[in-house]
C-alpha positions in Angstrom: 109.2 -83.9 -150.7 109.0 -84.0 -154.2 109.4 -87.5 -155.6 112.1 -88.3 -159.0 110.4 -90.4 -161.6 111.9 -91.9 -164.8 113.8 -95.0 -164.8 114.2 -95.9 -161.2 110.7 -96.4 -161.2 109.5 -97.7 -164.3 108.9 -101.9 -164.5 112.2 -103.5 -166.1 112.0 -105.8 -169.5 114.7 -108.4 -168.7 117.7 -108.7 -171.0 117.4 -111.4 -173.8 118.7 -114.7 -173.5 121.4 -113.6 -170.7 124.2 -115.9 -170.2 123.4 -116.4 -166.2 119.2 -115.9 -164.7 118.7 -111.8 -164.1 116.6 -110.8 -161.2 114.5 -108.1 -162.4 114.7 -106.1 -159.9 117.3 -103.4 -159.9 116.7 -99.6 -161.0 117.1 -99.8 -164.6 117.6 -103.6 -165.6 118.1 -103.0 -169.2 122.0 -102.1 -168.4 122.3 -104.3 -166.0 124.7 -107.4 -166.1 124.6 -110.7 -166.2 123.2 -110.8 -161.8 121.7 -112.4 -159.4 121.7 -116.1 -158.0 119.4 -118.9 -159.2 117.1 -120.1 -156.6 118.3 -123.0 -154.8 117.2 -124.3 -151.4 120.2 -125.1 -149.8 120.2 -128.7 -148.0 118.8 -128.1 -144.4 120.7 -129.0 -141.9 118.0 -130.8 -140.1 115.3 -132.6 -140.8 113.2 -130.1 -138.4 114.3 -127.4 -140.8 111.9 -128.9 -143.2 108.2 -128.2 -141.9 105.5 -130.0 -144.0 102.0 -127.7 -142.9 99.0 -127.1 -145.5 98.5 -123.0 -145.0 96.1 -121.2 -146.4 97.5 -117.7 -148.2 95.6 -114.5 -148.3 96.5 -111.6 -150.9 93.8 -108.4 -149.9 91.6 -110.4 -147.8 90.9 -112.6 -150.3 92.2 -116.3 -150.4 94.9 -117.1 -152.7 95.2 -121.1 -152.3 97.7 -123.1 -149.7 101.2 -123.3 -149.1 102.0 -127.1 -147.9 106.4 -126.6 -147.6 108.0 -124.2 -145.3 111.8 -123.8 -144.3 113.1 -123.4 -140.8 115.1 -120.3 -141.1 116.1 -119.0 -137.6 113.1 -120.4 -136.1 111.0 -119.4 -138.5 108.4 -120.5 -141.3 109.2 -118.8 -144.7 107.1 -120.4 -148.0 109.9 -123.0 -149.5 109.7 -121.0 -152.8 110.7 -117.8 -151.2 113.2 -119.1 -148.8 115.2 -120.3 -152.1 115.9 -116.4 -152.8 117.1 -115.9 -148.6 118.5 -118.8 -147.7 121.0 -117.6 -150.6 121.1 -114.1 -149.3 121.8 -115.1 -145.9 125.0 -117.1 -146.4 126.3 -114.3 -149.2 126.4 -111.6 -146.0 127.6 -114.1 -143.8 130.3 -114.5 -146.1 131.0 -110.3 -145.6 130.7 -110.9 -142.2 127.1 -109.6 -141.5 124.9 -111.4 -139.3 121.7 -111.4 -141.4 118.4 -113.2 -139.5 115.3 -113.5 -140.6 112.9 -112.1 -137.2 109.6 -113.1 -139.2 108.2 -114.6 -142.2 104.8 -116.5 -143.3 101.8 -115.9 -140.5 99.1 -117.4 -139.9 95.4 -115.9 -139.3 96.3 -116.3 -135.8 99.8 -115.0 -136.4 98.3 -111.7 -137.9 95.2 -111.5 -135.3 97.9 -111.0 -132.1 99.9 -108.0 -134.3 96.9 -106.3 -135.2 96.0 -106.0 -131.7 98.6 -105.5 -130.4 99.4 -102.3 -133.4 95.6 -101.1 -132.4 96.4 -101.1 -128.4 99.4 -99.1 -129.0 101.7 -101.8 -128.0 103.1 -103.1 -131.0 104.4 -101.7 -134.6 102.1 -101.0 -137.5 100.4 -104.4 -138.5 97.9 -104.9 -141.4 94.4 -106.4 -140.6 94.2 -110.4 -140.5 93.9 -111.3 -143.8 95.7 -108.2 -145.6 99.4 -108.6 -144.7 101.8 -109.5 -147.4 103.0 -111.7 -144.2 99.9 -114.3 -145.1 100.6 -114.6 -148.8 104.2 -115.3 -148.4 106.1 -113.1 -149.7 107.3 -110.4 -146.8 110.3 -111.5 -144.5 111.5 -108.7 -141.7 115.0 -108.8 -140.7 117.5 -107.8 -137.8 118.2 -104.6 -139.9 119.4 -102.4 -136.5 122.0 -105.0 -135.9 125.4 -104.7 -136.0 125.0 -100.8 -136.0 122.9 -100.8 -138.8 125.7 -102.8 -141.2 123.0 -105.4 -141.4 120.5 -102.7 -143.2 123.3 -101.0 -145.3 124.0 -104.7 -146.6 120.2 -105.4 -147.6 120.2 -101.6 -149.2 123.0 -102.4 -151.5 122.7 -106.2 -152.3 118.6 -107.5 -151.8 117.5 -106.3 -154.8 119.8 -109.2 -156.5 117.8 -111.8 -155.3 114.6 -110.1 -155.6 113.8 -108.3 -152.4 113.0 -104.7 -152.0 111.4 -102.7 -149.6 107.4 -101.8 -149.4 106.7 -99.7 -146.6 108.6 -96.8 -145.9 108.5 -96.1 -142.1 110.0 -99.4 -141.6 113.2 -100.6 -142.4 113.3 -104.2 -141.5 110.2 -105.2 -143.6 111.4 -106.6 -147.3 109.3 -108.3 -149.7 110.4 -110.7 -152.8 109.3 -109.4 -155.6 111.4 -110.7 -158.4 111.1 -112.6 -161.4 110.8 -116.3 -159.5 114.1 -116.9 -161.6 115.2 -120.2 -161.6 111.9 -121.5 -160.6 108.3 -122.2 -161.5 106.1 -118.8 -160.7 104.3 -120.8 -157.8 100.6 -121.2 -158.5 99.4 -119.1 -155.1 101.7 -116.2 -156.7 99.3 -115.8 -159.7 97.5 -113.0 -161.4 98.4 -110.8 -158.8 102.3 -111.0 -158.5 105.1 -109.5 -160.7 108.6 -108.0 -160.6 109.0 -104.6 -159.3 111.9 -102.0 -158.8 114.1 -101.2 -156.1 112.5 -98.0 -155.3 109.1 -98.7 -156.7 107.2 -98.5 -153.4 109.4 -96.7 -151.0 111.0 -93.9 -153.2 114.7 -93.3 -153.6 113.6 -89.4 -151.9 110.8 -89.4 -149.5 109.5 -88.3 -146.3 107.7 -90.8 -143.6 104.0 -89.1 -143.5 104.8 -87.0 -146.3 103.3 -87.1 -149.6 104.9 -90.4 -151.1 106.7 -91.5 -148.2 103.4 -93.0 -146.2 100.5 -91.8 -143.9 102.9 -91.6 -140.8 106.2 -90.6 -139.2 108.2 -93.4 -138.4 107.7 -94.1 -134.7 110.8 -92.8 -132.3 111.4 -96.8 -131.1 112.2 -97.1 -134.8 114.3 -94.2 -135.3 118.2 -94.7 -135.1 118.6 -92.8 -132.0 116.8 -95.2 -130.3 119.4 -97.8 -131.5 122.2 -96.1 -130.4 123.1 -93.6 -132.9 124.2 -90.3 -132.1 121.9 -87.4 -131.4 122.3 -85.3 -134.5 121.1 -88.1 -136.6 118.2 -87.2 -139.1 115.6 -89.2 -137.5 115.8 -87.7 -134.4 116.0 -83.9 -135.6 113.0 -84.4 -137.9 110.9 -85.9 -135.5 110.6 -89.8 -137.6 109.7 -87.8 -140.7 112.9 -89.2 -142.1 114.0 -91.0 -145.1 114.1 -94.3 -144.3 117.2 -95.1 -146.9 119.2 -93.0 -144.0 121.7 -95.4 -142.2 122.6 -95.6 -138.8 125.7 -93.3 -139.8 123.3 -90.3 -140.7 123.9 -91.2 -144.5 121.5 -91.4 -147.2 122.9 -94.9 -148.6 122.1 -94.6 -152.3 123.8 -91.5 -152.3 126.6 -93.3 -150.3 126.5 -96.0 -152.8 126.6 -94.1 -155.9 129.6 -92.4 -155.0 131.6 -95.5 -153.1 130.1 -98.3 -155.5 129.4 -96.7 -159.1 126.4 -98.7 -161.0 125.7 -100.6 -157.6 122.4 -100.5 -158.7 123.1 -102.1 -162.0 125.6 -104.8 -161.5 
């Protein structure tokens, strides 16, 4: 599938001297408005939901310093500075009545070890080596994206970008990383030389196939299509055998099409 460049996927210049912070991560942030929340870690209700552990972060198998503050989001560890953009998110879709959780965030070595052998045994989903998975520097966070009959996806595809999150591989949907502008924050020192903000549909394109040219080395896997989650049998995923696009909700829709005709300049405001 052929894949559309221009301004979708070209890196934004922030606005100058907006009125309110601007997350620099929608499609063409030049026209965008005055968006996107400050981060803020909200109060935890707890004093477990604070967890004080010295990590050490890898970025390509190489190691990128430690991470000493973590959050307790729905049992699990996410780096404080990142959990200040989905702590945020989390309570704006519970607000819309969407049930977002977070199902995994930082990992250790160890962490990563178990997925990897588990991806290589054919047991478990695709899993980077120990050492290589945006999981150990921080920044990736999966989420329940099937629930709710995939409102809880449609919900990240319209509003994440906002507060910095877009998605980097394209055979899974649940797996979001923050790449914003660290906006209303210090740029933490671990995220250094090697992190800085992208575009919505800068790594999984706005049109692409799963293992197709542009869309990634594999079909998605059938436990991952929407048929497996309940959706009817005519839905894309299924009649294309996982070589889908993966911005196709559990309705059979291709949501920034939806979007652009239900929300006009979703992407922008």
């Amino acid at each position: 599938m052929s894949t559309p460049n221009g301004s979708a996927n070209q890196i934004p210049t922030p606005t100058s001297t907006p009125a309110k912070p601007v997350v620099v991560t929608c499609a063409d942030v030049s026209q965008a408005g005055d968006i996107g929340p400050r981060a803020g870690i909200m109060p935890p209700t707890s004093p477990e939901d604070v967890l004080d552990s010295r990590q050490e972060l890898f970025n390509s198998g190489r190691s990128i310093g430690y991470a000493t503050e973590f959050v307790n989001i729905n049992g699990k560890m996410v780096i404080k500075e990142v959990a200040a953009y989905v702590q945020p998110m989390i309570e704006d879709a519970n607000r819309e009545s969407v049930d977002l959780q977070v199902k995994s965030g930082f990992r250790t070595m160890e962490d990563q070890q178990t997925l990897y052998n588990e991806y290589r045994a054919g047991t478990g989903n695709l899993a980077a080596q120990p050492g290589h998975s945006n999981h150990q520097n921080g920044i990736a966070i999966d989420f329940n994206v099937t629930s709710q009959n995939g409102r809880v996806f449609e919900w990240l595809t319209k509003n994440a970008w906002k507060y910095g999150f877009i998605r980097t591989v394209s055979r899974e949907r649940w797996h979001w990383e923050y790449w914003g502008s660290w906006n209303g924050q210090e740029e933490p020192s671990w995220a250094n030389g090697w992190h800085s903000p992208k575009t919505m549909f800068s790594s999984v394109r706005r049109v692409h196939a799963c293992g197709e040219p542009g869309g990634g080395d594999s079909p998605m896997r059938q436990s991952n299509w929407w048929t497996a989650k309940g959706a009817d049998s005519s839905h894309t995923d299924l009649l294309v055998g996982g070589r889908t696009n993966s911005w196709i909700g559990f309705g059979n829709e291709h949501l920034p099409d939806k979007f652009d005709r239900e929300y006009p300049n979703w992407d922008r405001a």
